[in-house]
Structure formats: structure tokens, C-alpha cells
C-alpha positions as CSV (number, residue, x, y, z in Angstrom):
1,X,273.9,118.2,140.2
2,X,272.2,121.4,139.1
3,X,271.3,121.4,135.7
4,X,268.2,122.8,135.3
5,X,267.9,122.6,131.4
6,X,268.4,118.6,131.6
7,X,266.0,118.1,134.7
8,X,263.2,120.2,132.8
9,X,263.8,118.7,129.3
10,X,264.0,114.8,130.6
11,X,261.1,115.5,132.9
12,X,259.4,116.9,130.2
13,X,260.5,113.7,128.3
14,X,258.7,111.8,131.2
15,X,255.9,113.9,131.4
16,X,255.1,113.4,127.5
17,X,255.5,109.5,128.7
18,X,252.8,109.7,130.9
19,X,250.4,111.7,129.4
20,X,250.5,108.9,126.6
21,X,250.7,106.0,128.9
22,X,247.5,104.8,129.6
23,X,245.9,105.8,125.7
24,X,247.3,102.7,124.0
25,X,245.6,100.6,126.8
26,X,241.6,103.2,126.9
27,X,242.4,102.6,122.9
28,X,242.8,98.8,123.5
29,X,239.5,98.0,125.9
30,X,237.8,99.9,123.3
31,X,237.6,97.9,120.2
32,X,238.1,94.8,122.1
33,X,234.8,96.0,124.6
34,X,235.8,94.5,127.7
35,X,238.5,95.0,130.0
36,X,239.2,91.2,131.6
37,X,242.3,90.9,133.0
38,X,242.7,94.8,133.5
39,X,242.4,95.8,137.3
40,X,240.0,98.1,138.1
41,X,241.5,98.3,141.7
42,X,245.1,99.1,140.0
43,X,243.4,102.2,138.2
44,X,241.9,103.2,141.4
45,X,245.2,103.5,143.4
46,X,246.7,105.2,140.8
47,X,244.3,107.7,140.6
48,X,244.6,108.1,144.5
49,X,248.4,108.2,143.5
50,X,248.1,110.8,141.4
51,X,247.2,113.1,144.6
52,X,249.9,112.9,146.9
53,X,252.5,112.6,143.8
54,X,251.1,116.3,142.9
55,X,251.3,117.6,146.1
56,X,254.8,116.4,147.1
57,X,256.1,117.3,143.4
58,X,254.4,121.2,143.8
59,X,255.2,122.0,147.6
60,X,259.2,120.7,146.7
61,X,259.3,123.4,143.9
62,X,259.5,120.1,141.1
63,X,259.8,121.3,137.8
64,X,256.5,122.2,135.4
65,X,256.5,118.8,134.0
66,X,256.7,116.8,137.0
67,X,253.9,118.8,138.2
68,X,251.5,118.6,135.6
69,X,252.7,114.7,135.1
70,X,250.7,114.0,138.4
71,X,247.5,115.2,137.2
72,X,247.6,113.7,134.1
73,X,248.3,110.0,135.9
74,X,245.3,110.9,138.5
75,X,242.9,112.0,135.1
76,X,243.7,108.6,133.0
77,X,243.6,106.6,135.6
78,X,240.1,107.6,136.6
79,X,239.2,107.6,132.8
80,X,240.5,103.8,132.7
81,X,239.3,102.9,136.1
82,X,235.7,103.8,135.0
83,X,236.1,101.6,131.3
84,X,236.5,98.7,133.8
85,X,232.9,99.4,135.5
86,X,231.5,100.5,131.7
87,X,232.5,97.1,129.8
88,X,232.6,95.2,133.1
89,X,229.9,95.8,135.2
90,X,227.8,97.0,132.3
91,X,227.5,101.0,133.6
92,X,225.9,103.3,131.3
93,X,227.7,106.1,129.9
94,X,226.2,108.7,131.6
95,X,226.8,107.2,135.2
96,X,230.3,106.3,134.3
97,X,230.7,110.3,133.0
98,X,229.3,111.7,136.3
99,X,231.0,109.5,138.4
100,X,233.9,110.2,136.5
101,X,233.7,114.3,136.8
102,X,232.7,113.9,140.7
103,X,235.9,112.1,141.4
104,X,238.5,114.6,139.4
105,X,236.5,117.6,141.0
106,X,237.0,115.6,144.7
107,X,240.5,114.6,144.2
108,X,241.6,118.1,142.6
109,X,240.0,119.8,145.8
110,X,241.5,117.5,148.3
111,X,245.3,118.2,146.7
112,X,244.7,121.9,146.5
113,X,243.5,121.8,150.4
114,X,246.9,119.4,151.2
115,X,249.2,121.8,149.0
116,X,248.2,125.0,150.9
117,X,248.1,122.7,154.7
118,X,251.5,121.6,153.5
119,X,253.6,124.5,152.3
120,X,251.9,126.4,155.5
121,X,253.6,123.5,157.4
122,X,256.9,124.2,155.7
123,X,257.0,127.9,156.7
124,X,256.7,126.3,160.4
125,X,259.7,123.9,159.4
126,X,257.4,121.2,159.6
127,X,258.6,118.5,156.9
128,X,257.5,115.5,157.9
129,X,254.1,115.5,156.1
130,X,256.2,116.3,152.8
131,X,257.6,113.5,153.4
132,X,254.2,111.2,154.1
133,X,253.2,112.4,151.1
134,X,255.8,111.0,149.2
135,X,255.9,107.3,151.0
136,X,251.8,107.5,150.6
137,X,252.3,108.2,146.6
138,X,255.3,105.6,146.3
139,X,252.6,103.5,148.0
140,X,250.0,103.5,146.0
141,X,251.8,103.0,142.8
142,X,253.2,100.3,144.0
143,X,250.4,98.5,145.2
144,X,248.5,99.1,142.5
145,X,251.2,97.3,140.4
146,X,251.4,94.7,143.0
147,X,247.2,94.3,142.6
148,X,248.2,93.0,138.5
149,X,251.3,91.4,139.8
150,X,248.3,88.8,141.8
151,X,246.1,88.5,138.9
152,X,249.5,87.3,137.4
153,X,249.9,84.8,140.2
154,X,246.4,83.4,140.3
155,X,246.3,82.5,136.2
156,X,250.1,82.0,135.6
157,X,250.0,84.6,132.7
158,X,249.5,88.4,131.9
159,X,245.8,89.3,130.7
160,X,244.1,92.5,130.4
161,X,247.1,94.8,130.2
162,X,248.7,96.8,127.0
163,X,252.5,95.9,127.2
164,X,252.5,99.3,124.9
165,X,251.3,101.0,127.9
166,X,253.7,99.1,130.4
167,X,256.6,100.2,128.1
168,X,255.8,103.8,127.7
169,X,255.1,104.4,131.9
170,X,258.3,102.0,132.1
171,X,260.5,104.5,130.5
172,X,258.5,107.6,131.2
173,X,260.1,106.9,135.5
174,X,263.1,106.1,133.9
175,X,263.3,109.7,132.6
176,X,261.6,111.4,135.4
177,X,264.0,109.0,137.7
178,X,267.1,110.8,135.8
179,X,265.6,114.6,136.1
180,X,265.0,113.9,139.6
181,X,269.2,113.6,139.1
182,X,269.7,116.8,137.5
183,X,268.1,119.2,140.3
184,X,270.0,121.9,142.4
185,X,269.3,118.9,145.4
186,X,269.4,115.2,144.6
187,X,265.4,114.5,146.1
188,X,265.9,110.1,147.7
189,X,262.2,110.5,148.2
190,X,261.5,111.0,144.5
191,X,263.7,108.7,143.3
192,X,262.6,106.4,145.6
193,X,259.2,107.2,144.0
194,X,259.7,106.7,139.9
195,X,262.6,103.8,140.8
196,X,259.9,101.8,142.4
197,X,257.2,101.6,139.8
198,X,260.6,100.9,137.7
199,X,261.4,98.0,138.9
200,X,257.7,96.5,139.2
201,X,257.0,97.6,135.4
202,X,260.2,95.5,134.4
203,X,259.0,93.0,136.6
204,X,255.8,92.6,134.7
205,X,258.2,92.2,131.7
206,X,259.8,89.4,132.8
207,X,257.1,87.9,133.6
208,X,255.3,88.4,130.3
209,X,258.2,87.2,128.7
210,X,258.2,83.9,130.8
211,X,254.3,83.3,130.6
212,X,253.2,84.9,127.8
213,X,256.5,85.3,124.8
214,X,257.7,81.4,125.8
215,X,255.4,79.5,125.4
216,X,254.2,81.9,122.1
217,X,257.6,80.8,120.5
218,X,257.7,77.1,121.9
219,X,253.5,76.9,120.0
220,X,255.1,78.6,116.9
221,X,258.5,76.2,116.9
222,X,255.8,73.3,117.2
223,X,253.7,74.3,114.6
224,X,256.3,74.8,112.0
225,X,257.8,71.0,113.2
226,X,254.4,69.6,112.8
227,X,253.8,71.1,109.1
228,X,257.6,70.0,108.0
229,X,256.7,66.3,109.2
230,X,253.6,66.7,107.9
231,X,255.1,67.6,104.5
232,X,258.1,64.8,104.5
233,X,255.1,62.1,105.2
234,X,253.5,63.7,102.5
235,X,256.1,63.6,99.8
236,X,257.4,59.7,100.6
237,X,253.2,58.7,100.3
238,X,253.5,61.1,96.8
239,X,257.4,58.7,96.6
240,X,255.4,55.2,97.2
241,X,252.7,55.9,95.0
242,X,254.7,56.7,92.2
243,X,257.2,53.4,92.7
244,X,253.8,51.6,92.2
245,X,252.5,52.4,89.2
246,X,256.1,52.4,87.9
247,X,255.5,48.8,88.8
248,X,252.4,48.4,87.1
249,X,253.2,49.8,84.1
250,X,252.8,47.3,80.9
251,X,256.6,46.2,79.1
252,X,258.2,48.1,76.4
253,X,257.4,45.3,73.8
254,X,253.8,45.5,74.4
255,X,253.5,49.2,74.2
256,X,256.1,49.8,71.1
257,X,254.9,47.7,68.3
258,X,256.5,47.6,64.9
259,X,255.3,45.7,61.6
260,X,258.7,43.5,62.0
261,X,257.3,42.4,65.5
262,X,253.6,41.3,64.2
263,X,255.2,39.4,61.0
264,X,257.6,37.5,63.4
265,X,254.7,36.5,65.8
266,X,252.8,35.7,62.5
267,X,255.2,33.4,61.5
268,X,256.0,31.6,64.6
269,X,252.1,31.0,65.2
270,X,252.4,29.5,61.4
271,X,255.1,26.9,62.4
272,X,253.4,25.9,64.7
């Protein structure tokens, strides 16, 4: 399906996505000053993502978006990856910032040199590194899913990670998944690619929902049981306490006295 305007305005849709993606969550382990639960290995594998993504989506003549939407991922994943050793391993700011430059400048050079190696390949009719590239990306996002999807595992719940920043890379492969539809050649690599982290991303939503969203609700549904019963004790204690002093409570003729009344017990008391 060739339709260029939809491929380059949904994978500009997706692009926007990604550039976005990972802020909620820098925004997050930045008030909170730590990052437990967040995978600094995760970060690290996207960020090594980021290159072979760039590369396939450039030497296959992607659109603008999808080809800038790789360098973004590789960029904010480094940026998050080094918030990890900052707030977890207690880095200073300057090491983290060097480290940080030295990494972009290393993995910018190494997809420039595999861009030029590749399309010279391509002249040759050499595709199969194209192709490695692709598997190698579709890798690396995976398994750096797959890294949060253990963390899951080991403490039956899902710490550390912006479900903000899961729903906005969740839907920013579903739109680069449906540009990869409208291009002049449907691309199985590249959907392969975005369809992938799809599926893990709604995986991690299920199991949010399961071990984080349950047993919220059940907590809350408990609570609000607890402070009804609470309240029904306390109104029949208020009920009892009130039946008593009804009980208690001196007779009418005592309390109501009229002159009649004293002149009759006046007399009787002189019959006697």
C-alpha cells in the first residue's frame, strides 16, 4: 500500500511518541531521587537498540520520522540509563555527563561507519546484513523488555517503571507498526520490529494490572468494608447507650410536680 502522506504523518505520530517516551519516567526518578525498580540494563540495550534501528530504518529509505525516531530512543535511553548509576550508584554529575557525551559520540560514529559499510553492500546486492541489522535491533528491544519482565518475576509486582512512559512507547510502535503499512513495500522486518516491543509493552500491562491495579482495588474495597463496620458498631454502641439512660431516667411524677400533688401527699401523711 503506497501512501506516502499516511506512512509519514503516522510515523511522525510515532516519532512524537518516542521522543516523549522516556521524559515522564527522567521526570519521575527525579523528584522521587532514586531509580529502584528501573533497569539500568533495560536502558542500556535500548540505547544499543537505538543503533541498528537507525541504520536499518536509513539504508531502507524509512521515512524522516522513522529515522530520527532511532536517535532519539538511543539519546534517552542513555540519558535514563545514566540516572540509574547517578541516584543508584551515587555518580557525580560530572562523571555521569562525560560518560554520558562519550557514549552518544561512540554510538553516533559506529552507525554512521555501519550506514556507509551497509548501503556500499547494497550496491553489491548484498542484503543480508540489512537484514542482521534489523533481527539485532528487534533483539535488543526485546531483551531489554524481557530484563523488567525478570525484575517482575523475582518480586511479583511492577516497581521502578512510569506506566505513562510504557503507554506512550506502547502506542508510539503501534503507529510506527501502521506506517510501516502504508509504504510503497510492506517492510516484515519492521513490522516484526515495532510489533514485538508491542506485544511485551501490553504484556507489562497485564501484568501491572494483575500485581499492581488488583490488589490496589481489593485494599481499597477492604478499607471502605472495614470503616462501614466500623461505623454500624459505632452507631448500635451510640443505640445501647441511649436505651440506658432512657432507663435511668427518674418517672414523670417525680419530675412534674404540681401544688395539687404536694397537698394530696400532705394530706395522706396527716391521716396517717
Amino acid at each position: 500500500m503506497d501512501v506516502p502522506i499516511a506512512a509519514n504523518v503516522l510515523g511522525t505520530i510515532g516519532a512524537i511518541c518516542w521522543s516523549v517516551q522516556l521524559i515522564p519516567q527522567i521526570i519521575i526518578n527525579y523528584r522521587r531521587h532514586h531509580t529502584t525498580g528501573l533497569q539500568p540494563s533495560m536502558m542500556l540495550l535500548w540505547a544499543s537498540a537505538g543503533v541498528p534501528l537507525g541504520v536499518y530504518n536509513i539504508t531502507e529509505n524509512f521515512n524522516i520520522a522513522l529515522r530520527i525516531q532511532a536517535q532519539i530512543l538511543t539519546f534517552l535511553s542513555i540519558l535514563t540509563w545514566s540516572q540509574c548509576y547517578y541516584y543508584g550508584k551515587h555518580w557525580s554529575l560530572v562523571k555521569c555527563a562525560v560518560i554520558l557525551v562519550g557514549m552518544c559520540i561512540l554510538m553516533g560514529g559506529i552507525e554512521v561507519a555501519l550506514i556507509f559499510a551497509l548501503k556500499a553492500a547494497t550496491k553489491r546486492h548484498v542484503t543480508w546484513p540489512v537484514t542482521f541489522m534489523a533481527v539485532l535491533a528487534a533483539v535488543f528491544l526485546a531483551a531489554g523488555v524481557l530484563r523488567h519482565y525478570w525484575d517482575i518475576y523475582t518480586h511479583r509486582t511492577v516497581r521502578g517503571i512510569s506506566f505513562i512512559f510504557v503507554g506512550i512507547d506502547a502506542a508510539g510502535d503501534l503507529f510506527s507498526l501502521v506506517s510501516v503499512f502504508f509504504q510503497a513495500e510492506l517492510n516484515v522486518l519492521g513490522m516484526a520490529i515495532y510489533g514485538t516491543e508491542l506485544a511485551l509493552w501490553t504484556g507489562v500491562f497485564i501484568c501491572g494490572g494483575y500485581f499492581n491495579l488488583l490488589p490496589w482495588i481489593k485494599a481499597r474495597v477492604s478499607t471502605r468494608r472495614q470503616r462501614m463496620e466500623n461505623e454500624r458498631q459505632t452507631q448500635g454502641q451510640q443505640g445501647e447507650r441511649g436505651s440506658i439512660a432512657l432507663h435511668e431516667m427518674p418517672s414523670s411524677t417525680s419530675v412534674f410536680r404540681t401544688p395539687a400533688s404536694g397537698l394530696v401527699e400532705r394530706t395522706s401523711t396527716g391521716n396517717r
